[in-house]
N, C-alpha and C positions, 0 to 999 in steps of 0.2 A: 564733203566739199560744200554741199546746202548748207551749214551753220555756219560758216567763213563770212567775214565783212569784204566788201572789196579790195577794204587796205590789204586786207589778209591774202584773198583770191591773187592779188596782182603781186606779191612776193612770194608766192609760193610760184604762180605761171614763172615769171623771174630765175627764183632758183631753181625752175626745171622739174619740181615734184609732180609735175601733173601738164598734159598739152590742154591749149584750146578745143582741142578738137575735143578728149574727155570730158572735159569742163562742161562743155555747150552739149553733151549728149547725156551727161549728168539729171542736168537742167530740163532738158528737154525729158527724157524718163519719167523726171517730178511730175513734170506739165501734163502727162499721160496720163498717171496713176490718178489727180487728184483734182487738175482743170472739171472733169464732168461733174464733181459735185458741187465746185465755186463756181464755176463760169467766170473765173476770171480773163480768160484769153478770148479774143473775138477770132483774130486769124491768125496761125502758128507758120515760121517760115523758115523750117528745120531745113531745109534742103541749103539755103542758100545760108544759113546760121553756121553749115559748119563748114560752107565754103570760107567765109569770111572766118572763121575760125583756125581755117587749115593756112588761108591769108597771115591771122597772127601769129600762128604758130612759125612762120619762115622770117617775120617779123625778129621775134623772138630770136631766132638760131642765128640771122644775120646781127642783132645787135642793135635794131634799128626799133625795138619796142617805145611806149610811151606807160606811164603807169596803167593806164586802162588797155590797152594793146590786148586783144581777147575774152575781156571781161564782157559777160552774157548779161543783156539788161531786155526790157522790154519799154515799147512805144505805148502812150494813152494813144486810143485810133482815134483822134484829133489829131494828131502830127502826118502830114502829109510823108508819103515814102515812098520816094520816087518807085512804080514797077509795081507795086504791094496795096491791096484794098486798102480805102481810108472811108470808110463809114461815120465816124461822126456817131456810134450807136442808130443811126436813123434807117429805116427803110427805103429810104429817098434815094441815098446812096451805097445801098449794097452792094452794089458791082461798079462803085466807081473805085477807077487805079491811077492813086497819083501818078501824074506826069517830072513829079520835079520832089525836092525833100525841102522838108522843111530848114529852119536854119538851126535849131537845135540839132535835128538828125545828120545834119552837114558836117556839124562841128564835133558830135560822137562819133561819127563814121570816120573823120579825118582824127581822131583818138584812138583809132583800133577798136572801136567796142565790136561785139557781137547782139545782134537783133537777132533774138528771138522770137519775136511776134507782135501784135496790138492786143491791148489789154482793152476789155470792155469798159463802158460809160455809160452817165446817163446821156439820154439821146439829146445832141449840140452841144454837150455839158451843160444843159440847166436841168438841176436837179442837185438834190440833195439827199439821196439814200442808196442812189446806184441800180432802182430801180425798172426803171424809163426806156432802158435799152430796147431796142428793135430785138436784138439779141439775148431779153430773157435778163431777170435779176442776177446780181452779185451776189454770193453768200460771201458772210463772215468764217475767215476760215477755224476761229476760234469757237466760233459758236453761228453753225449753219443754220441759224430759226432767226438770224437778226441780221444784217443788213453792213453790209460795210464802212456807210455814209460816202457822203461825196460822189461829185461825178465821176471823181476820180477813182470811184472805190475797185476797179478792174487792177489797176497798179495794186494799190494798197490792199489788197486782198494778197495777188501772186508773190510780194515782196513779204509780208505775213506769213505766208504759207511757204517761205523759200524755193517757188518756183524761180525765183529770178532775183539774183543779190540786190537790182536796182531798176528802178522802171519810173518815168517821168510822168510826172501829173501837173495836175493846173488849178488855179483858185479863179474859178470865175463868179462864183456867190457862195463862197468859203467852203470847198469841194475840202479844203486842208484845215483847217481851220475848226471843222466840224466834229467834234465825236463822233463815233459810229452811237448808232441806235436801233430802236425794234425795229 
């Protein structure tokens, strides 16, 4: 299921070859195996992932799906999530839990996706290696001795590594933009 694209993941959820609930505990498994030596995830949020999972799955059965309805993605912890730690990579706010979701997360969540978790940054996203985090660097899952780039490189590491078919990033001084490097 990890080598599937979304378009894929969501016609196969569709044709029934597989529930959300497998899907996101798939995913979630990856994340286990292989998060400690990327650090690509800051905070995993399996319990409530397969709840909303087990949500599209009834989705599904009643007919009421959307293309993404199940699809496991992950959040940069810059997106606020309502109930769920939002760090920002910093120290400052390690135990702070959004009160409210951002509008990106509003608008996936009214999609059907499944969160998975918040992927690691640099810390407020300025940075450009993924280094910076309160929370310890990002490896390259290609080659763990170099650096993912970008602040966003927590996403693009676990979307690399297919812990997670898709996970949202940000360009705030070319997080996307950037090569990875040493």
């Amino acid at each position: 299921m990890h080598e599937k694209t979304i378009a894929q993941l969501s016609a196969d959820l569709a044709a029934g070859h597989f529930s959300s609930e497998e899907l996101t505990h798939a995913f979630l498994e990856r994340i286990a195996r292989f998060n400690p030596s990327l650090n690509a995830f800051i905070t995993l949020t399996a319990e409530a992932a397969l709840a909303q999972a087990r949500t599209a799955d009834a989705r599904h059965r009643q007919g009421d799906a959307r293309p993404l309805t199940g699809i496991p993605i992950a959040y940069k912890d810059i997106f606020c999530t309502d109930g769920v730690r939002t760090s920002c990579g910093s120290r400052m706010l390690d135990r702070f839990v959004a009160p409210y979701n951002a509008t990106v997360v509003e608008k996936l969540a009214a999609a059907g996706v499944v969160m998975l978790g918040k992927t690691n940054m640099d810390e407020f996203a300025m940075g450009s290696s993924n280094e910076t985090s309160f929370y310890g660097p990002v490896r390259n899952p290609w080659d763990l001795n170099t650096v993912p780039g970008g602040s966003s490189g927590g996403s693009a590491a676990a979307v690399a590594a297919r812990l997670t078919p898709g996970a949202t990033g940000t360009d705030t001084g070319g997080s996307i933009r950037q090569p990875a490097a040493l």
